[in-house]
C-alpha positions in Angstrom: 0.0 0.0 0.0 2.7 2.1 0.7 4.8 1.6 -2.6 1.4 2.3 -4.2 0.9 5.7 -2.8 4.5 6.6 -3.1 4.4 5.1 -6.7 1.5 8.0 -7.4 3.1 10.5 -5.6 6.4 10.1 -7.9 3.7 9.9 -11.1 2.1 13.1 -10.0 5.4 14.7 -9.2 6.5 13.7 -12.7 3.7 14.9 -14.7 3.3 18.7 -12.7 7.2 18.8 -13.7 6.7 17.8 -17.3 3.4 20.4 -17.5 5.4 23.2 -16.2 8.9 22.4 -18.4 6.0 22.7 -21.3 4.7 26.0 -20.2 8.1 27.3 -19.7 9.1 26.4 -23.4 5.7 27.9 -24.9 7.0 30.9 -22.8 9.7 31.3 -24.2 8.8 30.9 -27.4 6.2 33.4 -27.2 8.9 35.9 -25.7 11.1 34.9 -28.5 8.4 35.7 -31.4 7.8 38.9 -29.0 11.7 40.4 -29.1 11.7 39.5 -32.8 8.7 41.5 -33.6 8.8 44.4 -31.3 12.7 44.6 -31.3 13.1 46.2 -34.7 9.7 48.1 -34.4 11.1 49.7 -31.1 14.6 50.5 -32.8 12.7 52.2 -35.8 10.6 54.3 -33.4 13.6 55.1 -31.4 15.6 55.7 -34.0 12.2 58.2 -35.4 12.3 59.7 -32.4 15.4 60.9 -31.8 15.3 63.7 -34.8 11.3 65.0 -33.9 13.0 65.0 -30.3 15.8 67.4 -31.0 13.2 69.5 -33.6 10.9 69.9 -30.6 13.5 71.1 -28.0 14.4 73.7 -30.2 10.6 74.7 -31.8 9.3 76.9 -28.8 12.9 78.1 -27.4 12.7 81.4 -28.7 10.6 83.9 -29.9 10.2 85.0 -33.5 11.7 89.0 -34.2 
């Protein structure tokens, strides 16, 4: 009886370690597909941003005549 239950405890163990080793890789997956997407859209915006930036912090410094 014993063996048995520490037979299912080891299967139960096994399984919740094998579901969460799954999760982990979908996680990381999905971060993976995330970085690749959003990485080059964020350099792009940065590298948009950085002109307009400097435009604005020199627009309203001064007035006109």
């Amino acid at each position: 009886m014993t063996v048995g239950l520490a037979f299912l405890g080891y299967l139960a163990t096994y399984a919740n370690g094998l579901r969460l080793a799954q999760r982990q890789a979908r996680l990381a997956r999905v971060n993976q597909q995330l970085s690749e997407f959003y990485g080059p859209l964020f350099a792009l915006m940065e590298t948009n941003r950085s002109p307009a930036a400097r435009c604005g912090s020199t627009r309203g410094s001064g007035s006109p005549g």
